[in-house]
N, C-alpha and C positions, 0 to 999 in steps of 0.2 A: 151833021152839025157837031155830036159830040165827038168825031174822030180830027173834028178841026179845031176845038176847045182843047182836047188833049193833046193836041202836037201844039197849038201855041202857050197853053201852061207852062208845058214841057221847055220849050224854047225861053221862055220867062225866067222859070228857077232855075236854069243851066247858066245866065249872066246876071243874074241878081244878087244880091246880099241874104241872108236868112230873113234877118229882119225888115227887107222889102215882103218877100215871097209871105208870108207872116201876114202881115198889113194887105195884101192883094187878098191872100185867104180870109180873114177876118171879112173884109168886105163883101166877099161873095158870098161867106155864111150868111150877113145879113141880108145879101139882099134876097138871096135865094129860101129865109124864113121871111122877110114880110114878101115876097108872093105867095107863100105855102100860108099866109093868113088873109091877105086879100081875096084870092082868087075862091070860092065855092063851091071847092071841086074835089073830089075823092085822090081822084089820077093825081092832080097837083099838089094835092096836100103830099101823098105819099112819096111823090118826085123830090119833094122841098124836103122832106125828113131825110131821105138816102142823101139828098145832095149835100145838108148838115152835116151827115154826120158823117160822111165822105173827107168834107175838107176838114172837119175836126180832126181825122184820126191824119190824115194829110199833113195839119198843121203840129199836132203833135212828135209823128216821126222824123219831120225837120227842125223841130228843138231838140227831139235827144239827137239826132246825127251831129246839130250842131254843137250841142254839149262835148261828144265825143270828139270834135273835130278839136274845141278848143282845148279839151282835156288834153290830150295829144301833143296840142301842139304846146301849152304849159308844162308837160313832165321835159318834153323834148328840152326847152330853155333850162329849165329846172336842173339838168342833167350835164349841160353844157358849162354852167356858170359853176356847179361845184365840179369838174373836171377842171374849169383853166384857174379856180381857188388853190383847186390840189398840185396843180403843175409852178404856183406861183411858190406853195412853201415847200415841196418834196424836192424842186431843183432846186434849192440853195438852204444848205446842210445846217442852219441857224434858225434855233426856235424866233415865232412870232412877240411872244408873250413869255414874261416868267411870272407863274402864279404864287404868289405871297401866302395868301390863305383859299381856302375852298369850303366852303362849311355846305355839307349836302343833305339833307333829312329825305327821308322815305317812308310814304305813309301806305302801307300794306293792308288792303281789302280782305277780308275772308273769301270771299271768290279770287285770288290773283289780281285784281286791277290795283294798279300805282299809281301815286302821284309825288313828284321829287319836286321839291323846291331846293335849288342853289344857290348859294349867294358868294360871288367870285371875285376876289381883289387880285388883279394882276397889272404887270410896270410890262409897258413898249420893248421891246429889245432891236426894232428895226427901225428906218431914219422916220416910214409912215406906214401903219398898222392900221389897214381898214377892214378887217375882219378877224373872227377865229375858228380856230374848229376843233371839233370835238368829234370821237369815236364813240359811242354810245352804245352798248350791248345786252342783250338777254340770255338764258340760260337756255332756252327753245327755239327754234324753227317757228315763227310768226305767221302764220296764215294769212292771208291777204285782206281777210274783213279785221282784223286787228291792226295789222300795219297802215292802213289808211286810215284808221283811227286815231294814230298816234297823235297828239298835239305839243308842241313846246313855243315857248312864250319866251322872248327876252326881252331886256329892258334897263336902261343905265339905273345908277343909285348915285347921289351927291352926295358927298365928304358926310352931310349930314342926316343921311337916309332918307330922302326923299327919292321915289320912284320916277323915274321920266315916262316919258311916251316910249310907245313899243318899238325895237329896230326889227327888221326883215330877219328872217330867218330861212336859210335853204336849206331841205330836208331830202336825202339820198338814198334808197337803199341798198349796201355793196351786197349785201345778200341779206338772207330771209329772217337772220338772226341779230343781224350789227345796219347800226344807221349811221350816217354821215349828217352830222349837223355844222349849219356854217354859220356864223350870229356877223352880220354885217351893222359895223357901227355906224352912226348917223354919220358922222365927221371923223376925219383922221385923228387916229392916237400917236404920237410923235416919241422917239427914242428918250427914254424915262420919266415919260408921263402913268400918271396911275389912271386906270379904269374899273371900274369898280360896275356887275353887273349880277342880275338876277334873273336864274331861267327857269323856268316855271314848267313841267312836263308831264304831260298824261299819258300813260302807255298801259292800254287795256291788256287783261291775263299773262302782264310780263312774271307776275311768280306765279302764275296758275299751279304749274307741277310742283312748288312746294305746298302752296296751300291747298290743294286740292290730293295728294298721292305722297305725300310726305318726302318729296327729293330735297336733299340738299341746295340750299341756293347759296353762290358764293357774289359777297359785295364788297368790291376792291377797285382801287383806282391802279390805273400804270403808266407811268413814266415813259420819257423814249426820247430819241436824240433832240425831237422838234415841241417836246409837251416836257415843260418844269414844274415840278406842283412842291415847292417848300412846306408844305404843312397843310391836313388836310383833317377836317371831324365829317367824319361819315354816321348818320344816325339810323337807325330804322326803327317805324314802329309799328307795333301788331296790334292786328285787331283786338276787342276786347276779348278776354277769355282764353286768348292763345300763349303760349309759353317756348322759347327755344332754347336751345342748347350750340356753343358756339365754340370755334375754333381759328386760330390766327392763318390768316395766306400771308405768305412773304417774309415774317419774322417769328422768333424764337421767345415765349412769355418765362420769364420775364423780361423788359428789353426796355432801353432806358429810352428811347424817343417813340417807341410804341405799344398803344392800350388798349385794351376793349372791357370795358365798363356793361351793367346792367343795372337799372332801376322802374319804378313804374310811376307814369304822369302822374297827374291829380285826377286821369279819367280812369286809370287802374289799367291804364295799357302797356306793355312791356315795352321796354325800348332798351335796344343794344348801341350802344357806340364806339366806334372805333377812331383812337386819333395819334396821327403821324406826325412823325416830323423827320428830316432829313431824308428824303426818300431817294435812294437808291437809280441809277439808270436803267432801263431798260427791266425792270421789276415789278411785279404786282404785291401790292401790300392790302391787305382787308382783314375780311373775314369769314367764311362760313356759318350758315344757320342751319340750323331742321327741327322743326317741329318736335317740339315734346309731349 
C-alpha cells in the first residue's frame, strides 16, 4: 500500500502546479492528524506524527525548490531586459538624456553602510525615452550577502516637488563591484521634454574599507559619449565624530567651475561637497576622502 501511495504521489507532483501539490499536502496532514486523534492507539498515534511530519518537511522542500525555481527564473528575465536596454543605447552612438542638474547626497554609517539620495533633472535627446541608466560603483569587491542587499528606489518629481508613485527599476550585476541600474519611466519622455526624478539607494558596507581600515574612498561622477551631466553637487556625510581630509579627481584647485567645500550640520556631522559644472567628456571629476 505505501509503495503504491508513493508512486501515485510521485505521479501527482510530476504534473501539478506547486501550489496544487501544497493543497493535496495540507490535506493529508490533516487528515492523517485527526486519525492520529480519533483512533486510541499507540501504533496510530505514532504512524499519524511520522506521517505529519513527513509531509510537513514534504511541503516545505517544495516551497523552497519552488522559490528557487522562480528566483531563477526572475534573475534570468531580469538579465535579459537590461541586455536588450543596453543593446537599444550602446548601438546608436547618441545619448538618451542630457542631465541639467544632479544633486547626490551620501549619508556614511560608521560601519560602511550608505544611503544616497539623488535628485536628477534631465531633457529627452531622443524622439521617445522610456528609460535610463546608470553605472553605479564601489571601491570593493561586494560579497554576495551585500549585493543582494542592495536596494534603490525611483520615482518622478513635478515642476513642483511633489513625489509620484514608484517606477520599475532593473537591477544588474556586470561584476562584483559595479551595478547596472535601469529606472524605466511610467510613460514615454519625448525629445525636449524635462524629467525630473529621485532615486533613493541602500548599498550595505559600500565604504566599509574606508570606515573600518582607513582606505581612501574616491566620490566622482563620469561622463561618456551616451551620459551628459552639465552640473553636478555631490555631498557626503559622516558619521558623528568622524573627520576627513580631501582631495580633487579630475581638476586642478583652484579651478573656476570646480569646488570642494566643508562645513558641519546642525547635528555636528562633517559634510564635504563637491560641485561641477562644465564637465568634461570622457572624465571623472570628484573627489577623494580618508579618514582623519
Amino acid at each position: 500500500m505505501l509503495r503504491n501511495f508513493t508512486g501515485w504521489l510521485d505521479s501527482y507532483i510530476s504534473r501539478k502546479e506547486p501550489c496544487a501539490v501544497l493543497r493535496a499536502l495540507v490535506v493529508l496532514m490533516a487528515v492523517v492528524g485527526v486519525a492520529g486523534c480519533l483512533f486510541d492507539s499507540t501504533g496510530i498515534r505514532a504512524a499519524a506524527i511520522v506521517g505529519v511530519i513527513v509531509f510537513g518537511v514534504s511541503a516545505l522542500g517544495i516551497l523552497l525548490a519552488d522559490r528557487y525555481r522562480l528566483q531563477l527564473g526572475h534573475d534570468t528575465q531580469r538579465e535579459l531586459l537590461a541586455r536588450y536596454c543596453d543593446f537599444v543605447i550602446d548601438n546608436r552612438m547618441a545619448p538618451l538624456v542630457s542631465i541639467e542638474n544632479w544633486h547626490h547626497k551620501v549619508y556614511v554609517e560608521a560601519n560602511g553602510d550608505v544611503r544616497e539620495v539623488a535628485m536628477i533633472k534631465a531633457i529627452a535627446l531622443r524622439d521617445e525615452v522610456h528609460f535610463i541608466r546608470f553605472h553605479l560603483g564601489s571601491e570593493w569587491d561586494q560579497p554576495e550577502e551585500y549585493r543582494r542587499n542592495v536596494t534603490i528606489r525611483a520615482r518622478g518629481i513635478s515642476v513642483d516637488g511633489v513625489l509620484g508613485p514608484q517606477w520599475n527599476v532593473t537591477n544588474t550585476w556586470l561584476s562584483e563591484a559595479k551595478l547596472n541600474t535601469i529606472v524605466h519611466f511610467r510613460s514615454p519622455v519625448r525629445r525636449g521634454e524635462e524629467v525630473r526624478l529621485e532615486m533613493v539607494r541602500f548599498w550595505p558596507a559600500k565604504c566599509q574599507p574606508m570606515m573600518r581600515f582607513g582606505v581612501p574612498e574616491d566620490f566622482f561622477f563620469r561622463t561618456t559619449d551616451l551620459l551628459r551631466i552639465k552640473q553636478f553637487e555631490y555631498q557626503v556625510t559622516l558619521p558623528l565624530g568622524f573627520d576627513v581630509a580631501h582631495s580633487p579627481i579630475g581638476f586642478t584647485a583652484p579651478d573656476e567651475h570646480t569646488s570642494i567645500d566643508t562645513y558641519s550640520d546642525v547635528q555636528g556631522r562633517r559634510v564635504v561637497v563637491c560641485r561641477a559644472a562644465r564637465l568634461p567628456k570622457r572624465q571623472s571629476v570628484g573627489m577623494r576622502l580618508e579618514l582623519v
